[in-house]
C-alpha positions as CSV (number, residue, x, y, z in Angstrom):
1,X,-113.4,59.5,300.5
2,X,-117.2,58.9,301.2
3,X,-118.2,60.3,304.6
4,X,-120.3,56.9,304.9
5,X,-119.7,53.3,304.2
6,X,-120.3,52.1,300.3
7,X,-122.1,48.7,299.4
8,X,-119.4,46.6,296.6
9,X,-121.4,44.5,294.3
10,X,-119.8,40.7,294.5
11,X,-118.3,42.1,290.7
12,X,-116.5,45.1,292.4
13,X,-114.9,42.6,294.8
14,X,-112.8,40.2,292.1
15,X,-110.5,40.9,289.1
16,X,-111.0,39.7,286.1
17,X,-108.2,38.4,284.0
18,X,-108.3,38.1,279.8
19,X,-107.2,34.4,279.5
20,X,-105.2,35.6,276.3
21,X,-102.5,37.4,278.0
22,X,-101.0,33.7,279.0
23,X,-99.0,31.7,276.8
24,X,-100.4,28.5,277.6
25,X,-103.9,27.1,277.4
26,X,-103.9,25.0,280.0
27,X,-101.2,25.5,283.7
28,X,-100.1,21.6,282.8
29,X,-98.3,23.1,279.9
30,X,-96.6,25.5,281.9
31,X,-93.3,25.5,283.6
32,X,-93.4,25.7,287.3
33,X,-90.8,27.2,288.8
34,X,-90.4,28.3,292.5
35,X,-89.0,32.0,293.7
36,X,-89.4,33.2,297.1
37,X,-89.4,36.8,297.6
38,X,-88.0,38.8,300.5
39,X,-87.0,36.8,304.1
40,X,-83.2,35.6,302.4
41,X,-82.6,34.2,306.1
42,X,-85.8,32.0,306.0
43,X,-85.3,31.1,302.6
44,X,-81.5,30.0,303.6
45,X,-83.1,28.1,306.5
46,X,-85.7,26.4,304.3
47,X,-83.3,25.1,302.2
48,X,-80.6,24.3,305.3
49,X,-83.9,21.9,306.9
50,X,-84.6,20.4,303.4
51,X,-81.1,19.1,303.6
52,X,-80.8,17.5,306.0
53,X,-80.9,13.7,306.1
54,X,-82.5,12.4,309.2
55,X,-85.0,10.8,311.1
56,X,-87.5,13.0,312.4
């Protein structure tokens, strides 16, 4: 570890990401599809609210 702080270039601060490695050439012909990871008690509550038919 440097004993003092190291400028990053704006290039050293993003990935970059071939476009080939995806099967699609365009997100619209992808399927979406919606996981949540980790908080199974949140996630049951989400879906518990979304559920229920009411006013307000």
């Amino acid at each position: 570890m440097p004993d003092r702080p190291v400028a990053l270039t704006p290039d050293r601060l993003r990935t970059h990401c071939d476009p080939a490695v995806f099967p699609a050439d365009s997100t619209a012909e992808m399927e979406s599809e919606i996981v949540m990871i980790g908080q199974p008690r949140a996630a049951k509550s989400i879906e518990f609210a979304l559920g229920v038919v009411a006013d307000g």
